[in-house]
N, C-alpha and C positions, 0 to 999 in steps of 0.2 A: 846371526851371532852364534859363537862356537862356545860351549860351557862344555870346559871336562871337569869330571867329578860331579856329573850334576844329580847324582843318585846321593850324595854324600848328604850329610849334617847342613853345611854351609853352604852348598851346590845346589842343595834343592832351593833352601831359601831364596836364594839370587833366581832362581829360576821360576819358583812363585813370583814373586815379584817384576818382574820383567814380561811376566805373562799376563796378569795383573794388571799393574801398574806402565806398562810400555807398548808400544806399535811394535814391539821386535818379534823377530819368527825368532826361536831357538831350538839351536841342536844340542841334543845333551849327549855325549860321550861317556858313555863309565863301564869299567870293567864287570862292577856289580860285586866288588868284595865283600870281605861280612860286614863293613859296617855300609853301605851302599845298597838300598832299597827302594824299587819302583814302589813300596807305598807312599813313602816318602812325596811324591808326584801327583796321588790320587786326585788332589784339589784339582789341577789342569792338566790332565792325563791326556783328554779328550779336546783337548783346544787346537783349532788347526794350525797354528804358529807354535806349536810344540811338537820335534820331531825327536826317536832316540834312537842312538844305535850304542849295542853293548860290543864296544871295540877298547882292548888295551894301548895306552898312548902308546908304549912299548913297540908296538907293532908298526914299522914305519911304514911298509905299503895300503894296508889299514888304512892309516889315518891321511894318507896320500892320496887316496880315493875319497876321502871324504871331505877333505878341504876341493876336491875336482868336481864331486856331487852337489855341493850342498855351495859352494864359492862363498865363503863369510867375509863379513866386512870387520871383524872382531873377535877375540879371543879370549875368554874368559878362562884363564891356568888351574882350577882348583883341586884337580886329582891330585889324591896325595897321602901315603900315609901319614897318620897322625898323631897317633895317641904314644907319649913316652914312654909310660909304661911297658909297650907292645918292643918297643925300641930298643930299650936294654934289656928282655927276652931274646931277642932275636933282630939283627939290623940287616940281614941280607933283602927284606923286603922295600925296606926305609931307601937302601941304597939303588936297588932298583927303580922306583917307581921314581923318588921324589930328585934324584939327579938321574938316570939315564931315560928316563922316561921323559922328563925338562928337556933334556939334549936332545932327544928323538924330536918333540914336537916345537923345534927352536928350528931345527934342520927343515922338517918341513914346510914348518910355515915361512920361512926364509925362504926357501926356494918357490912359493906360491906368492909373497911378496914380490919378488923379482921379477915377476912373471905378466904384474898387474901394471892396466894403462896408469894414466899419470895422476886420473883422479883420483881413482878406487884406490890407488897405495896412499895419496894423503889420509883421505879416511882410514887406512887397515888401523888396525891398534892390536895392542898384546899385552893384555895386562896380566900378572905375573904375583898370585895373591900368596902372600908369605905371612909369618910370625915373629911376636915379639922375640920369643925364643932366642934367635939369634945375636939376639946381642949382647945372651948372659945372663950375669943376674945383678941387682942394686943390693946396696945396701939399705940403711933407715930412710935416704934423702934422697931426692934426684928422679931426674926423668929418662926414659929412652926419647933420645929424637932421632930424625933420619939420620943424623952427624955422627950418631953414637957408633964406635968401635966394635965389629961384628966377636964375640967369646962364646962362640957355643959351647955347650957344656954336657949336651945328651948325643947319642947316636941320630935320634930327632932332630934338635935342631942342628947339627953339624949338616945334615944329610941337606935341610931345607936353606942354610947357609951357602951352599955348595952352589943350589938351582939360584938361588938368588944372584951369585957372582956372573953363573952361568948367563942370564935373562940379562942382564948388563953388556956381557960382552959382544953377546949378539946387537947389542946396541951399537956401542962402540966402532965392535969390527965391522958390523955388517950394514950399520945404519938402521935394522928393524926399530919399530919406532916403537919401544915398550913403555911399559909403565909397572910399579912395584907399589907393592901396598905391603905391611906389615901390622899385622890387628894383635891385640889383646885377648883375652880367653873369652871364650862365644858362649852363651849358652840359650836354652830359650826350646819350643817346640821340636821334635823329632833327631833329637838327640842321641846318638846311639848310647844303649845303657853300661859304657866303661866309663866315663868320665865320671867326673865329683860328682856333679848338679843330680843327674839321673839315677848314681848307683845310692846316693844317701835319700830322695825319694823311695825309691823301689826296696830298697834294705828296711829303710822304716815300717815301710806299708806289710813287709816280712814278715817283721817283729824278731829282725835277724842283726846282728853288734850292728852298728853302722861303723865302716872302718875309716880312723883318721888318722895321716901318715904325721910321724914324731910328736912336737907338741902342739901342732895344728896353728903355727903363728905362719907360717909361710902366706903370704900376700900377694895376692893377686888383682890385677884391674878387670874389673867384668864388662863384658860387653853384648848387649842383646843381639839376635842373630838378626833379627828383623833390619835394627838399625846399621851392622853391617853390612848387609846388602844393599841396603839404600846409599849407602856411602862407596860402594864398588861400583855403581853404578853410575854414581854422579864422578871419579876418578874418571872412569873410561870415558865418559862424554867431556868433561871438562878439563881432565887433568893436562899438563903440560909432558908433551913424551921425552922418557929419559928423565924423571921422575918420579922419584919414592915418597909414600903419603903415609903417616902413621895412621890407625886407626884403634880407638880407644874409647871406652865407655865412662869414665871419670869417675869409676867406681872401683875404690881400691878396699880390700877388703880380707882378714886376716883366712884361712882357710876352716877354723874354727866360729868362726864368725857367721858364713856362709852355712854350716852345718848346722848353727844353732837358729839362723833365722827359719830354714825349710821344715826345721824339726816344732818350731814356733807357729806357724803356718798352721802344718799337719794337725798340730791341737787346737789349733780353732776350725777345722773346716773337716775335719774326718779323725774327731776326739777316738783315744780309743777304748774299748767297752767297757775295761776296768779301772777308768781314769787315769793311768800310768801316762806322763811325760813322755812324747819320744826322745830325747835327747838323753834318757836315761839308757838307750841302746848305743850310746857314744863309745866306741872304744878304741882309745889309741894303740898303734902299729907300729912294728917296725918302719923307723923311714923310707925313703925311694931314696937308692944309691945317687949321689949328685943335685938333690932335691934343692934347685936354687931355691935363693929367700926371697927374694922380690922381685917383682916387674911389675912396671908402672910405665904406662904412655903419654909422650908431651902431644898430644893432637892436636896444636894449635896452629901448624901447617895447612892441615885439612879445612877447619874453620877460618881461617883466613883468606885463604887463595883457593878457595871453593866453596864455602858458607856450607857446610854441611857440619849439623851437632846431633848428639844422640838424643832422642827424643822420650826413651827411657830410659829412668832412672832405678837403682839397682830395686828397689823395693815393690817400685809397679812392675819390673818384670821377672820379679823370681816369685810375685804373685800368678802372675802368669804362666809360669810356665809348670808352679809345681798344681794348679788347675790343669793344665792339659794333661799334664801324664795321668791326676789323679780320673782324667775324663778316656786317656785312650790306653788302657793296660793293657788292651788286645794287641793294639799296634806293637805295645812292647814287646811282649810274647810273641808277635809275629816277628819280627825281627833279628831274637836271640834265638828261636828255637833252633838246637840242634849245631848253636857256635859259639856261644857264651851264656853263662852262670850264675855272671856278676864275682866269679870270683879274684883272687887277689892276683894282680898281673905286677911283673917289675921289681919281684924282690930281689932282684941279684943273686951271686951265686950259684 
């Protein structure tokens, strides 16, 4: 099994997990950007069904060599830029990676599909792991389902919009036999520290504003990373090809919300010396240009016509995870040193 992106946030998880929890050999593929980290891996670094090669999808003799070395029975899509923020700073990399980088490794692996006897192409698979993003923003009511109307709205998800039409057509035109998955916001262990969940830990732990964008009601559906892997997993084995599966943590939550539970936390488990509240370091910011107001996932695709449910709920796992960073702060320092600051990305202008 082929995992790109498996240095990543989301990549590694699937790739613990499948080492773990699975018979599978996997190859993990990643360029190794700044948010892409071999510590990330440490737990099964040394497992002999764990192989890595630091190759960019981009690169199509590359990765043509590597579907000829390694001959997978399955593809796991996850390299990808990610963060919005970074997006409306700068989309030349967005556009690179997460559509031509798509097309490179759709081209190849199509041409390695074509290639395969009559068994091994039943078995191939190509799953093709996207974002709610896509499909905009909600208002007060309503759900995204896979039916829902793609309205990107960042240079992000336009870009991940884009790979998504792409991974279809290769379907269509070509017959490869994909599968689409589109999740809600992830968070959870080894996180890189731009996101909310990690930068309102780490700011706290500062004793530095904790920054929250406009009036912090923006609403999001959380989803712990564990349980999405478990649910990528059970897609690619089970799922039906030429099939999009939403995936979603049933955990919808205001973004102010989220900051005051971590901050909540933080005073019962590492009070600090002069009794001050964290959540008194709150300070709102300018918004993020475009800053949709909702997303919310109808998952009931997933749980039907595959029995998979999130097994955490928001509260056991943002216990969790603001536990682990408060446990691995080296990991974090090892992974920003010398690329990020934690400070403020995506003001426009």
């Amino acid at each position: 099994m082929l995992v790109t992106g498996g240095a990543g946030f989301i990549g590694s998880a699937l790739i613990r997990y499948l080492i773990k929890e699975t018979n599978n050999t996997v190859i993990n593929v990643d360029k190794l950007t700044y948010a892409g980290h071999l510590e990330n891996l440490e737990p099964i670094e040394n497992s002999d069904h764990y192989h890595f090669e630091q190759v960019d999808i981009c690169e199509y003799e590359a990765m043509k060599e590597i579907f000829r070395s390694y001959k997978p029975d399955a593809i796991m899509h996850l390299a990808a830029e990610s963060h919005v923020d970074r997006s409306i700073d700068g989309s030349v990399e967005f556009i690179r990676t997460n559509i031509v980088g798509t097309h490179n490794l759709l081209e190849v692996a199509k041409e390695y599909y074509l290639g395969l006897a009559d068994q091994k192409k039943k078995q191939f698979r190509f799953l093709h792991v996207s974002t709610d993003e896509v499909y905009g923003e909600l208002g007060e009511v309503g759900f995204f389902k896979e039916t829902t109307p793609y309205d990107p709205r960042s240079p992000y998800s336009a870009s991940k919009a884009s790979s998504d039409h792409l991974v279809r057509a290769w379907y269509h035109t070509y017959d490869l036999p994909v599968l689409i998955t589109n999740c809600s916001n992830n968070y959870g262990p080894y996180q890189f520290p731009e996101k909310l969940i990690p930068v309102v830990i780490l700011k706290a732990l500062q004793g530095k504003d904790i920054p929250v964008y406009g009036s912090g009601e923006n609403v999001r559906d959380w989803l712990y990373v564990d349980d999405h892997a478990r649910a990528l997993y059970k897609v690619l084995e089970e799922g039906a090809v030429g099939e999009t599966y939403n995936i979603g943590g049933h955990n919808e939550k205001q973004n102010i919300e989220v900051v005051e539970t971590i901050c909540s936390i933080l005073d019962n488990v590492q009070p600090q010396d002069d009794d001050k509240l964290y959540k008194e370091q709150i300070t709102f910011v300018t918004d993020r240009p475009g800053h949709d107001w909702r997303y919310a996932i109808d998952a009931s695709k997933i749980e039907e016509k595959l029995g998979w449910k999130p097994e955490e709920t928001f509260d056991s796992g943002i216990k969790k995870t603001v536990q682990w960073y408060l446990s691995n702060i080296d990991w974090c320092q090892a992974v920003t040193e010398n690329n990020y600051g934690l400070e403020r990305l995506g003001a426009g202008g």
